[in-house]
Biopython code that builds the backbone (N, CA, C, O; Angstrom):
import numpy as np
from Bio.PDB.StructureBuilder import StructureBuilder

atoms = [
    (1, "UNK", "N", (17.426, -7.820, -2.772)),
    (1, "UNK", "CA", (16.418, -7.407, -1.821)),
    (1, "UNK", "C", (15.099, -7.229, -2.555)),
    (1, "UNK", "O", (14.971, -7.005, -3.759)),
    (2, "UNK", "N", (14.055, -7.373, -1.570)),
    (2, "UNK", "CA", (12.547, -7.711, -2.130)),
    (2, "UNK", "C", (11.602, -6.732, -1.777)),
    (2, "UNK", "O", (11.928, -6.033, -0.817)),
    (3, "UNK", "N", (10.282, -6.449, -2.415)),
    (3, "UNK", "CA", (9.571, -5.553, -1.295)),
    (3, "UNK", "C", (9.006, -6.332, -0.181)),
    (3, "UNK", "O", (8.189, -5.850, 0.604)),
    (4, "UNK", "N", (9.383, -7.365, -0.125)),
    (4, "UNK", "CA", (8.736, -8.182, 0.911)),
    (4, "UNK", "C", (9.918, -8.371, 2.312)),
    (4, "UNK", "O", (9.799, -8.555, 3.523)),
    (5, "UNK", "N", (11.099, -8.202, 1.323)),
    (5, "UNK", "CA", (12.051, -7.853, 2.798)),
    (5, "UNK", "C", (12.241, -6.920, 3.029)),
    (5, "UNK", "O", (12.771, -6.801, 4.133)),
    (6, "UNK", "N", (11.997, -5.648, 2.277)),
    (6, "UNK", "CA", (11.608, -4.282, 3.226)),
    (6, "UNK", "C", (10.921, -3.980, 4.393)),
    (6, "UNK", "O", (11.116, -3.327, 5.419)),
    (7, "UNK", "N", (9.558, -5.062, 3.619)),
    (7, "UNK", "CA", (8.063, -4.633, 4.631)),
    (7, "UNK", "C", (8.652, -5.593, 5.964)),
    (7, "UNK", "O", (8.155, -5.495, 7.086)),
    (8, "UNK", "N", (9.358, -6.175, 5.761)),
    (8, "UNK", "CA", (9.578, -7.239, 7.090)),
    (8, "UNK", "C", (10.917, -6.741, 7.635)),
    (8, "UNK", "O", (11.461, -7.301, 8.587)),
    (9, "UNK", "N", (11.438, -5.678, 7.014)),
    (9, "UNK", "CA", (12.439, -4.959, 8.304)),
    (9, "UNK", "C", (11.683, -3.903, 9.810)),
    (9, "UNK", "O", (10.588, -3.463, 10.161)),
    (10, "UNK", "N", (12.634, -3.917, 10.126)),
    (10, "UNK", "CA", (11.896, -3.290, 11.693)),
    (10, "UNK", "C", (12.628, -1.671, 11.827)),
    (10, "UNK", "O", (12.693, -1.070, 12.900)),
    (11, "UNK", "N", (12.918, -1.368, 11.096)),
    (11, "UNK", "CA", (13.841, -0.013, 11.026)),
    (11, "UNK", "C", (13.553, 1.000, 10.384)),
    (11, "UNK", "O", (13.902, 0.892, 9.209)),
    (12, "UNK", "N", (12.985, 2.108, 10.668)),
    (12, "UNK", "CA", (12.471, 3.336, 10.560)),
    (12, "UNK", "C", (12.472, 4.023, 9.187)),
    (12, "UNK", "O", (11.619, 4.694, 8.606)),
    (13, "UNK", "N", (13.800, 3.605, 8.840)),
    (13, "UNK", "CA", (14.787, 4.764, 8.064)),
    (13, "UNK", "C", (15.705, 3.642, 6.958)),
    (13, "UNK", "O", (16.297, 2.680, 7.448)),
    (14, "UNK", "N", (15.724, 3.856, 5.744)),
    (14, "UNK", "CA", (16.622, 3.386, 5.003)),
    (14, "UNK", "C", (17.660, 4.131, 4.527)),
    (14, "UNK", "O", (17.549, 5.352, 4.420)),
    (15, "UNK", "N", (18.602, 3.580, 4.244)),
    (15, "UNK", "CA", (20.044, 4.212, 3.225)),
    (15, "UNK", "C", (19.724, 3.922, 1.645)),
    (15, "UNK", "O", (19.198, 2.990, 1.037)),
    (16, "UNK", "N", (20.306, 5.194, 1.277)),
    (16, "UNK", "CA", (19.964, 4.754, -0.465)),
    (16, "UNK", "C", (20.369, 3.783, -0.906)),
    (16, "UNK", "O", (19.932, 3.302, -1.951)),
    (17, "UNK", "N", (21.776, 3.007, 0.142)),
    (17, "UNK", "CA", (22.298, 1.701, -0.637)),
    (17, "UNK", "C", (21.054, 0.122, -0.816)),
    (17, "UNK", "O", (21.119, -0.959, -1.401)),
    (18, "UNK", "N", (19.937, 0.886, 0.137)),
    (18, "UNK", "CA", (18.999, -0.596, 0.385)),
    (18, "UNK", "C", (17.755, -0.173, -0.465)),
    (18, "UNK", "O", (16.889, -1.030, -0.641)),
    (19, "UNK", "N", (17.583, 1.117, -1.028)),
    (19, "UNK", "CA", (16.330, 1.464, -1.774)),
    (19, "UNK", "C", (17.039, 1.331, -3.125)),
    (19, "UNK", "O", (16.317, 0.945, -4.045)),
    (20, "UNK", "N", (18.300, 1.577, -3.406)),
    (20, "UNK", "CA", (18.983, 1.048, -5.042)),
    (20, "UNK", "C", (19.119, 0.036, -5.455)),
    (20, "UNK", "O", (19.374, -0.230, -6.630)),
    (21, "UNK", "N", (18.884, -1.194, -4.006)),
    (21, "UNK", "CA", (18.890, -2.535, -4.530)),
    (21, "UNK", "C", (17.536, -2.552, -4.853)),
    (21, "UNK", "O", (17.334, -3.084, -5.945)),
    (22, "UNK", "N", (16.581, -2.169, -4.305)),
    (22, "UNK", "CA", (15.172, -1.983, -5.054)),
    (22, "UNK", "C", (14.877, -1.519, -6.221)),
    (22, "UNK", "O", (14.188, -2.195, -6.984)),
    (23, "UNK", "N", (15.213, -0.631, -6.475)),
    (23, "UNK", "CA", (14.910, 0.162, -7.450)),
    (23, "UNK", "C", (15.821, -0.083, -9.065)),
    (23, "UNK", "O", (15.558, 0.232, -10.226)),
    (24, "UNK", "N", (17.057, -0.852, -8.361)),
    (24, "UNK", "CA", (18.110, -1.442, -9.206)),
    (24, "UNK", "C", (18.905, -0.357, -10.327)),
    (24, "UNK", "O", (19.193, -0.405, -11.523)),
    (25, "UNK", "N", (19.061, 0.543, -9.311)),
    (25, "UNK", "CA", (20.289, 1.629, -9.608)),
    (25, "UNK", "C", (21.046, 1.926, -8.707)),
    (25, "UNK", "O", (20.913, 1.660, -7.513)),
    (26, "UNK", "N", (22.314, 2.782, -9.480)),
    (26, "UNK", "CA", (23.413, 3.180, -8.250)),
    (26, "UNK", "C", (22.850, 3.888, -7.397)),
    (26, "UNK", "O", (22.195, 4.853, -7.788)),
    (27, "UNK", "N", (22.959, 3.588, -5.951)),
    (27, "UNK", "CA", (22.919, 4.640, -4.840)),
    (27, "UNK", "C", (22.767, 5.977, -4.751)),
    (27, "UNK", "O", (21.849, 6.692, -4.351)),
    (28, "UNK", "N", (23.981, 6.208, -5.258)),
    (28, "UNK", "CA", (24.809, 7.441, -5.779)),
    (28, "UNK", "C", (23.514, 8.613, -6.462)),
    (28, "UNK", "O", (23.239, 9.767, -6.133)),
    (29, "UNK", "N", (23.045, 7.879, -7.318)),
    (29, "UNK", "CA", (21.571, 8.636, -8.410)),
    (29, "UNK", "C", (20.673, 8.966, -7.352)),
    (29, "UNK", "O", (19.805, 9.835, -7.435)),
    (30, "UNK", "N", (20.895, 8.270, -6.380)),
    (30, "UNK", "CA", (19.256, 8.802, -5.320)),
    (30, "UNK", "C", (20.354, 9.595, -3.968)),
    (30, "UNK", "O", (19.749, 10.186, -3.074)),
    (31, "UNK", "N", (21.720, 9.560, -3.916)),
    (31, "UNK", "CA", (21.998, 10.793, -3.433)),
    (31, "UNK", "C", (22.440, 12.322, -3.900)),
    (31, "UNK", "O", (22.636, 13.409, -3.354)),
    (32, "UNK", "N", (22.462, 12.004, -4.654)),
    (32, "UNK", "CA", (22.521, 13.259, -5.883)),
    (32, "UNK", "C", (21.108, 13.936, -6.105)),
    (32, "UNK", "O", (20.972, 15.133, -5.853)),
    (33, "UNK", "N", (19.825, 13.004, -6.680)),
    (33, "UNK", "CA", (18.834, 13.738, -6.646)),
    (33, "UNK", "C", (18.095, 14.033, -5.491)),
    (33, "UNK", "O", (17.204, 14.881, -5.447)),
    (34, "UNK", "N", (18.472, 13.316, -4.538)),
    (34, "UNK", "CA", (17.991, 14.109, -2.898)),
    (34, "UNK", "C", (18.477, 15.338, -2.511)),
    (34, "UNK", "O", (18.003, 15.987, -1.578)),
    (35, "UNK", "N", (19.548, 15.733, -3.300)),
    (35, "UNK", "CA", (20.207, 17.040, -2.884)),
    (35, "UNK", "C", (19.538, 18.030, -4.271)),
    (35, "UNK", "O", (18.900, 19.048, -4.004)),
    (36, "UNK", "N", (19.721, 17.686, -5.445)),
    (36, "UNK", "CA", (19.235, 18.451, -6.528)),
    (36, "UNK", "C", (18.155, 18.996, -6.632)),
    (36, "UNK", "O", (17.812, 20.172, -6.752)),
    (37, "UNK", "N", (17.580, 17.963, -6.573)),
    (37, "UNK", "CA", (15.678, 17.718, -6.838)),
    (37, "UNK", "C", (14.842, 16.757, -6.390)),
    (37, "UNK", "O", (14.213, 16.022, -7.151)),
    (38, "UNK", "N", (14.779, 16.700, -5.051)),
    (38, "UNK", "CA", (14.287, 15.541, -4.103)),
    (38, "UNK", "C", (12.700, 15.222, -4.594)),
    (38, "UNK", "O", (12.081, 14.159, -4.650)),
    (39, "UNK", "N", (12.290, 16.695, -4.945)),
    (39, "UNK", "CA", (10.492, 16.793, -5.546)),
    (39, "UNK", "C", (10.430, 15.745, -6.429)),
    (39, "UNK", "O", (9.399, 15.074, -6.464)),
    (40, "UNK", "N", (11.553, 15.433, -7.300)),
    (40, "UNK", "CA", (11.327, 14.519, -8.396)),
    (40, "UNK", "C", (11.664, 12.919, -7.864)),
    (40, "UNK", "O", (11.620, 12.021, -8.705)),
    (41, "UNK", "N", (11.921, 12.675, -6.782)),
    (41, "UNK", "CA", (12.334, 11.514, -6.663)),
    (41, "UNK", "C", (10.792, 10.708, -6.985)),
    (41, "UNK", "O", (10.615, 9.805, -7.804)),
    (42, "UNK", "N", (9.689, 11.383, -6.008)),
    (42, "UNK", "CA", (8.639, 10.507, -5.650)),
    (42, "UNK", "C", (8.345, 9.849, -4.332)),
    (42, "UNK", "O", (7.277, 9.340, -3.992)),
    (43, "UNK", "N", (9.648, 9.954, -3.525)),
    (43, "UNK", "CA", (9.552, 9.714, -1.771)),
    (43, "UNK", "C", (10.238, 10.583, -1.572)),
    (43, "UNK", "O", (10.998, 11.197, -2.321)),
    (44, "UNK", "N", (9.860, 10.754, 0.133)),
    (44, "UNK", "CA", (10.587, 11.668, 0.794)),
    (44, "UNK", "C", (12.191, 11.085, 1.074)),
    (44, "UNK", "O", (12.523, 9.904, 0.962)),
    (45, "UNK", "N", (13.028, 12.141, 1.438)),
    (45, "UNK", "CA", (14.570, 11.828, 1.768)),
    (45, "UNK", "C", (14.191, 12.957, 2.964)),
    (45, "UNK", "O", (13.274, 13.763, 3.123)),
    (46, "UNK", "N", (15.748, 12.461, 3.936)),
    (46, "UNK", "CA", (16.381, 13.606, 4.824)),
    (46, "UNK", "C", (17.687, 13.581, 4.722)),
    (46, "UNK", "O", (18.353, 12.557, 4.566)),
    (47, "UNK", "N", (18.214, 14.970, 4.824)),
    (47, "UNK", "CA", (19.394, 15.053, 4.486)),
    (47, "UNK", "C", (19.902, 15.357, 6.303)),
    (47, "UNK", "O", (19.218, 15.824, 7.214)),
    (48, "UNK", "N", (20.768, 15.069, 6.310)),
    (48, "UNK", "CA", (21.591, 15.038, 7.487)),
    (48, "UNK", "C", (23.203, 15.115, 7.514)),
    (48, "UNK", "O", (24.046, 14.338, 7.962)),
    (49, "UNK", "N", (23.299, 16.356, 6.858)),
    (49, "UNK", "CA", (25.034, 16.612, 6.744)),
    (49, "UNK", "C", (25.066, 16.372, 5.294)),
    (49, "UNK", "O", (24.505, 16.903, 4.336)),
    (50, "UNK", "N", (26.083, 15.191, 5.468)),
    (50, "UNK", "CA", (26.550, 14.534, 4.169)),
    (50, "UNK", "C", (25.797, 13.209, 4.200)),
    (50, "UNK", "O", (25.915, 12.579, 3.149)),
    (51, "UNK", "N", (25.211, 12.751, 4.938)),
    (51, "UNK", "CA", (23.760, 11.600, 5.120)),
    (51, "UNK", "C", (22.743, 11.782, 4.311)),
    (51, "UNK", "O", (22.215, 12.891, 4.390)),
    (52, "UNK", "N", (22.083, 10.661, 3.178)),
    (52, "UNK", "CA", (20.837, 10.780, 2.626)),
    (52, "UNK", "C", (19.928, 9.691, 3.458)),
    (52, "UNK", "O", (20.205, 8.494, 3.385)),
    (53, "UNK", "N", (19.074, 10.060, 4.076)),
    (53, "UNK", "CA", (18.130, 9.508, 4.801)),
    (53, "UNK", "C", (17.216, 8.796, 4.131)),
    (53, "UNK", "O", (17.302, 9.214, 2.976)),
    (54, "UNK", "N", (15.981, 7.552, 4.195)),
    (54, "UNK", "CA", (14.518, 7.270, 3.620)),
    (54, "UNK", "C", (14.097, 6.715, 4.455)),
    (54, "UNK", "O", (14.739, 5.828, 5.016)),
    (55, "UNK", "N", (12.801, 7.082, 4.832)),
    (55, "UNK", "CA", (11.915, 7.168, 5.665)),
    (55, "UNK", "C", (11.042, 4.950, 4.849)),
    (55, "UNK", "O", (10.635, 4.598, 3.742)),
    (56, "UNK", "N", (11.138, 4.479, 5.701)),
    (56, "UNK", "CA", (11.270, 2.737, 5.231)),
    (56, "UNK", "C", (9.771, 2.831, 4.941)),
    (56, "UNK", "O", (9.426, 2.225, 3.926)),
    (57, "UNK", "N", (8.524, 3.649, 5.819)),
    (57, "UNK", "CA", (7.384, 2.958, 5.186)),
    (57, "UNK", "C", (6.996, 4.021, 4.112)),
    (57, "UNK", "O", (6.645, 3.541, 3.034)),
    (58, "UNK", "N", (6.996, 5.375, 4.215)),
    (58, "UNK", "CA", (7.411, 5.769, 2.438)),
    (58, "UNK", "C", (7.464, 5.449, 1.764)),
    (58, "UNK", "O", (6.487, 5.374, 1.019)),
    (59, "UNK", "N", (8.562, 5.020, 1.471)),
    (59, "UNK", "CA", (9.527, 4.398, 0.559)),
    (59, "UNK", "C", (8.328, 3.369, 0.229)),
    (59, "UNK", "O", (7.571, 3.612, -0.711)),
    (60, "UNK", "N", (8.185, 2.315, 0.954)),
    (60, "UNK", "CA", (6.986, 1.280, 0.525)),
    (60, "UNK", "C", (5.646, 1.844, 0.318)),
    (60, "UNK", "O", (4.962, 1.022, -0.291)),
    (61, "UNK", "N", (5.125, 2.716, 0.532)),
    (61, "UNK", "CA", (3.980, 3.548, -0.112)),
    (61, "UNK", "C", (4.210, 3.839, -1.586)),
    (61, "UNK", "O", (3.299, 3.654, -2.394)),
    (62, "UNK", "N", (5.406, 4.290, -1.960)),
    (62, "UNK", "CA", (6.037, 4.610, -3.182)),
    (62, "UNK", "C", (5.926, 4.177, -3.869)),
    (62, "UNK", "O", (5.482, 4.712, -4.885)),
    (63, "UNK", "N", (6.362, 2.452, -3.788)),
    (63, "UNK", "CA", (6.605, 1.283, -4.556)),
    (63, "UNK", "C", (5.331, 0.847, -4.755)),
    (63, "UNK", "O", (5.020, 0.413, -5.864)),
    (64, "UNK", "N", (4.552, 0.890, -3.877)),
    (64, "UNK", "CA", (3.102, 0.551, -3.959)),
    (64, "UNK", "C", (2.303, 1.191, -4.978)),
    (64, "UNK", "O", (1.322, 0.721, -5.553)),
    (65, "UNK", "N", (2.859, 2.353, -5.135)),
    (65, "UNK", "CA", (1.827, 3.160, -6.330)),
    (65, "UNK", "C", (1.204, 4.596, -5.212)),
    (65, "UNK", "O", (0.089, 5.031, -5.499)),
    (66, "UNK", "N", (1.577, 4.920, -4.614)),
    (66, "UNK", "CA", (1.393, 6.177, -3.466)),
    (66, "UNK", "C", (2.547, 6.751, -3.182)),
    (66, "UNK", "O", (3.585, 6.096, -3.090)),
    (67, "UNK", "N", (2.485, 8.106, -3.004)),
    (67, "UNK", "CA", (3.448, 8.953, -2.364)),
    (67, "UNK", "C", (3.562, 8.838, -1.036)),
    (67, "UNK", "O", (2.643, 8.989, -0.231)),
    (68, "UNK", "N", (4.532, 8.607, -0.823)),
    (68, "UNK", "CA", (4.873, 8.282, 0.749)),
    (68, "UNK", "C", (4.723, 9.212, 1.781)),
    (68, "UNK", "O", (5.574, 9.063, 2.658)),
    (69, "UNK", "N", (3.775, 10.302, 2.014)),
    (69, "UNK", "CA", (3.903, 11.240, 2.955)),
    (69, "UNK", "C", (4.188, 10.348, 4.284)),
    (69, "UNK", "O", (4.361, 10.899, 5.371)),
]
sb = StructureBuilder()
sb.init_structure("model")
sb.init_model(0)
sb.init_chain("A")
sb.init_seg("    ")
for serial, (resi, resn, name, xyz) in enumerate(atoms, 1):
    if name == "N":
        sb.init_residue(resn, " ", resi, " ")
    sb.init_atom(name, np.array(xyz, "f"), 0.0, 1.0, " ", f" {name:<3s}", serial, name[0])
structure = sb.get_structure()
């Protein structure tokens, strides 16, 4: 996955499994630090139970070199 097939999804919200193919780590590392220390990730998360949430244009603010408010 690309940042160019991010920006061309239509869906609100990502799973850590589609921001780790970005970022090219386990999943797992960005649901762990969404619960630990989300401040340090650099984008926002939502937690929802046992759900780690990402907010899709964030996330691409992020990558861009901006914090994704």
């Amino acid at each position: 996955m690309t940042l160019q097939d991010l920006k061309s999804m239509d869906r609100a919200i990502i799973t850590p499994a589609i921001a780790a193919k970005i970022l090219n780590c386990d999943p797992q590392y960005i649901r762990v630090a969404a619960r630990q220390c989300p401040e340090q990730l650099g984008f926002p998360v939502i937690i929802m139970g046992t759900k780690t949430r990402i907010p899709r244009i964030a996330f691409i603010r992020f990558l861009e070199g901006g914090y994704g408010e």
